[in-house]
Wavefront OBJ file of the C-alpha trace (Angstrom):
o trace
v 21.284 113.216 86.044
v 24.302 110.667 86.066
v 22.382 108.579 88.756
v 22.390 104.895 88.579
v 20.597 103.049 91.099
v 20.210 99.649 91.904
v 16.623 99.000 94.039
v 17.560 95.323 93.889
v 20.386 95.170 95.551
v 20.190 98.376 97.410
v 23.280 100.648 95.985
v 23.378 104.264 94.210
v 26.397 104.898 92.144
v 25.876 108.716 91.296
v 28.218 111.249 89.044
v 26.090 114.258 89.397
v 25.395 114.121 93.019
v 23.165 112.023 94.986
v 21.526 109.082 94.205
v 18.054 110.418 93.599
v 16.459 107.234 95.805
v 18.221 107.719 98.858
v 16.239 108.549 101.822
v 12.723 107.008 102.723
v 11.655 104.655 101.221
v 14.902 103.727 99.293
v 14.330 100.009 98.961
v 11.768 99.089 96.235
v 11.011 102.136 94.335
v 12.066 102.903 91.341
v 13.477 106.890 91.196
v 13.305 108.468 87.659
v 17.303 109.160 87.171
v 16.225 112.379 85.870
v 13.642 114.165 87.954
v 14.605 112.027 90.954
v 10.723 111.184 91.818
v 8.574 108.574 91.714
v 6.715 107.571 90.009
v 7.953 109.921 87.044
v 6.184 113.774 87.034
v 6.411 113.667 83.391
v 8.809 111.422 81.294
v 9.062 114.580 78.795
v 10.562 116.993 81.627
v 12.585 113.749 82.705
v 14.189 113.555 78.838
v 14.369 117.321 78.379
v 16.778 117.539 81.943
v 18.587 113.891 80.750
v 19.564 115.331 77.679
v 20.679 119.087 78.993
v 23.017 116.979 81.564
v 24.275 115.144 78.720
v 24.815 118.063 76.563
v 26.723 119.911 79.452
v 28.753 116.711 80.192
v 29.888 116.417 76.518
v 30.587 120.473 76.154
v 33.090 119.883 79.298
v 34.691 117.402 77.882
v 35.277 118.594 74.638
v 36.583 122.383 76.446
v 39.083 119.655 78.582
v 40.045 118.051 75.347
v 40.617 121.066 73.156
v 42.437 122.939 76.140
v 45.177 119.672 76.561
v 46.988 120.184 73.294
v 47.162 123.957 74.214
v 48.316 123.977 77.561
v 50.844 121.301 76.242
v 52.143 123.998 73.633
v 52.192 126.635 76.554
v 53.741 125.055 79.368
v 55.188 121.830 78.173
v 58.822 122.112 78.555
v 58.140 123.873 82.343
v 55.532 120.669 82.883
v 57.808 118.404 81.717
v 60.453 119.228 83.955
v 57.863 119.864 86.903
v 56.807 115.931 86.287
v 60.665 115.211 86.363
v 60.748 116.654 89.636
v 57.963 115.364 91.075
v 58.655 112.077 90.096
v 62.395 112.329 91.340
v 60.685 113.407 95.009
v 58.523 110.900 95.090
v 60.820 108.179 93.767
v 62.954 108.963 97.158
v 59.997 109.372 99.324
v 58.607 106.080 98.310
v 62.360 104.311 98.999
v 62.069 105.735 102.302
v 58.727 104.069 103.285
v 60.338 100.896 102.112
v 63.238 101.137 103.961
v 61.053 102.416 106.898
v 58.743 99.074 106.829
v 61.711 96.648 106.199
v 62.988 98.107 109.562
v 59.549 97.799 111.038
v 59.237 94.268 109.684
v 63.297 93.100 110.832
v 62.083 94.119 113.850
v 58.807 91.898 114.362
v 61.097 89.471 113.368
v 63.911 90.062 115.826
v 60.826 90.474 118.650
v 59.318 87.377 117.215
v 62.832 84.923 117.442
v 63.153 86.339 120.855
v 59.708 85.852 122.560
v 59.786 82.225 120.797
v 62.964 81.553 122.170
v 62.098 82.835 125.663
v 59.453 80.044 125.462
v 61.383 76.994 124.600
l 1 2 3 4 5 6 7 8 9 10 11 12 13 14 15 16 17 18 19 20 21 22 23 24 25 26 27 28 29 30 31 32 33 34 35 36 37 38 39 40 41 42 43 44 45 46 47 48 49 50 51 52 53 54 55 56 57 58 59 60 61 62 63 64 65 66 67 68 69 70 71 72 73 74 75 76 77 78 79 80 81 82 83 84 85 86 87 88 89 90 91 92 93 94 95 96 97 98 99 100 101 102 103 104 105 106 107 108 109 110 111 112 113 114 115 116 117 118 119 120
């Protein structure tokens, strides 16, 4: 129902699933992005099953937009201070990898001077 495919150039790009022309065949035809066949059982079916994705796509994200000032209310000092933490963590394990790959890369330089040197 999200499908969008591309014949032309031979990519899907789905948000419901898969691309309804994958398989046999793929390269040419033109899928119906609602029914998934081709050539189209009946554009009226295809519409009616468009529009129910759509309508259950919007009612989700209306439920995940009326349920962020509310969980905000509930748990927003406890999330606040979880994001503090994570953010702390992370802040120190990211430093490490840093640190880790300016080792790794003082030592491809140390290798590097030597082997040169060796050659001279």
């Amino acid at each position: 129902m999200g499908a969008v495919c591309s014949t032309e150039q031979g990519s899907c790009e789905s948000q419901g699933g898969p691309c309804p022309t994958q398989g046999a065949g793929h390269a040419g035809e033109i899928h119906c992005p609602g029914c998934g066949q081709s050539p189209c059982a009946s554009p009226y079916d295809c519409g009616m099953a468009m529009w129910a994705g759509s309508f259950f796509q919007a009612m989700k994200e209306v439920q995940v937009e009326l349920l962020k000032p509310k969980i905000q209310k509930a748990w927003g000092p406890m999330m606040e201070k979880a994001a503090n933490g994570i953010l702390e963590t992370m802040g120190a394990c990211w430093q490490s990898i840093v640190t880790q790959a300016k080792a790794k890369e003082e030592f491809k330089d140390l290798l590097r001077n030597l082997w040169q040197g060796a050659q001279k």
